[in-house]
Steps between C-alpha positions, in 0.01 A plus 500: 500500500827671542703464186877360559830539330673213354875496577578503153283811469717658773811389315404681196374788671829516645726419202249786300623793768828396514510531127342837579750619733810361252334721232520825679864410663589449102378857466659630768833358468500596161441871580774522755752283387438264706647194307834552356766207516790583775748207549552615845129411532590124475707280765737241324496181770774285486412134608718183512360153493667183554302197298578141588616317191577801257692466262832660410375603191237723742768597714470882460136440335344887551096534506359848535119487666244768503125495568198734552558745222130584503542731166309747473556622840802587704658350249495705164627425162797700530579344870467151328658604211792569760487233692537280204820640397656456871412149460668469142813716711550200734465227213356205635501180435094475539225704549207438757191661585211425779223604372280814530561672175221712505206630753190613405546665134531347216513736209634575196875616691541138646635419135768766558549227847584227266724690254765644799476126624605368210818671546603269775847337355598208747724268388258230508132561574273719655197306700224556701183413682153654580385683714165566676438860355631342156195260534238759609622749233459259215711184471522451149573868490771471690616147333497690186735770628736278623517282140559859316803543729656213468451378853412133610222471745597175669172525756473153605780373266845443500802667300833335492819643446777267327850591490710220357353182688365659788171638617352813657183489573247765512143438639151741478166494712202634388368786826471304753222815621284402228540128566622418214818422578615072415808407660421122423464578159854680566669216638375259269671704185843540643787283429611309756847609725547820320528803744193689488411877570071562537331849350174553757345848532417424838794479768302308743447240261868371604344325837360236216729525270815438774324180560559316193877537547531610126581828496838667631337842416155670492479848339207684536292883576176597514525668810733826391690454790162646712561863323640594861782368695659554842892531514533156744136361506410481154164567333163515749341490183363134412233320309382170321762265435785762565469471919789308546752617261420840403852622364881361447660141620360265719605143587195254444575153563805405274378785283569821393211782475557833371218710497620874258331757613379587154534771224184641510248659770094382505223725622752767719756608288760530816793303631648610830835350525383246230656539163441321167735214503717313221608229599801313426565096572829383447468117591833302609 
């Protein structure tokens, strides 16, 4: 009898190299030099949003979004450590961040992760939802991290902002790659009228969410923008649940969808007209 290979013994052959491979690029990097913070590194993306229904009292409202840090590769301490205090430059009103903290380590420096993102100062909150390498890596590792840094994981819940009477509200799904992702559960926990924004990981999750009506704006990543972009075309560069809306605005439905092209890189560490985005909404 010929012996097969499960596809979860594939997956964890797979996820064991690419820890492999992020080991010796640590090494590497750290030789050369690779990973010190430059702000010209980073693109600043300036995005406006109108939002049927908002408030005065939101008129104005600022939200910077990032996604994909990955730590622990591309992204170092000190380039997080830097990116954090650009973020604390622009002072936001509110924080958000779609998922992917981490890749395929998780050792003793992702504590160092948790200390530089607890330096996030937003006037109100800083929230976020899972991703899928967050799962694989070690969710209630990741959970953890995100409790020591003061930041709300709102994965298939719902955050609302009050500002005298009225409401902003602020949506999470679970990854939607891992199928655990509960938009009914979503809907159910959100109060009813109140202009709504949705936190996904997954950009082409907006074909379902657009449906429902409920959302003016989806923010999501998880694709990094493809790593690789042509001046006019875009990125050639496309995978699960980011083949539709692989990077920036797109109309869907009666929806927004942005889609940042991330902080962070996965397994290459390139970008080809691709930089790290921070993103920041100004809704009206």
């Amino acid at each position: 009898m010929i012996a097969s290979t499960s596809d979860d013994a594939r997956a964890d052959f797979g996820f064991i190299l690419r820890r492999k491979i992020q080991k010796v690029m640590l090494k590497l990097s750290s030789r050369f030099g690779w990973r010190r913070f430059d702000p010209d590194d980073f693109k600043i993306e300036n995005l406006e949003v109108s939002i049927p229904n908002l408030s005065p009292v939101f008129q104005g409202y600022r939200i910077v979004h990032i996604s994909d840090i990955h730590y622990g590769q591309w992204i170092s301490s000190d380039r997080l450590s830097g990116v954090v205090d650009l973020i604390n430059q622009i002072k936001p009103d509110l924080v958000v961040i779609t998922g992917d903290f981490v890749s395929y380590l998780m050792d003793s420096s992702i504590e160092k992760m948790a200390e530089q993102l607890k330096e996030l100062k937003p006037k109100d909150a800083v929230l976020a939802v899972l991703g899928n390498h967050d799962h694989w890596s070690g969710t209630k590792k990741v959970q953890a991290i995100l409790e020591k840094s003061n930041i709300l994981n709102i994965s298939n819940n719902v955050f609302v902002v009050r500002k005298q009477n009225a409401q902003l509200v602020i949506a999470g799904v679970d990854s939607v790659m891992l199928k655990k992702d509960r938009l009914d559960l979503v809907l159910e926990k959100m109060p009813p009228n109140a202009p709504a924004i949705l936190l996904v990981h997954e950009p082409d999750f907006a074909k379902k969410s657009a449906t429902t009506k409920r959302f003016s704006l989806q923010l999501s990543g998880h694709s990094h923008g493809g790593q690789f972009v042509i001046p006019g075309l875009g990125t050639p560069f496309r995978g699960y649940a980011f083949m539709r809306y692989p990077l920036g605005k797109h109309k869907v439905g009666e929806m927004i969808e942005y889609t940042n092209r991330g902080l962070g890189t996965n397994d290459y560490w390139l970008r080809i007209n691709c930089p790290p985005e921070i993103t920041i909404i100004t809704l009206r």
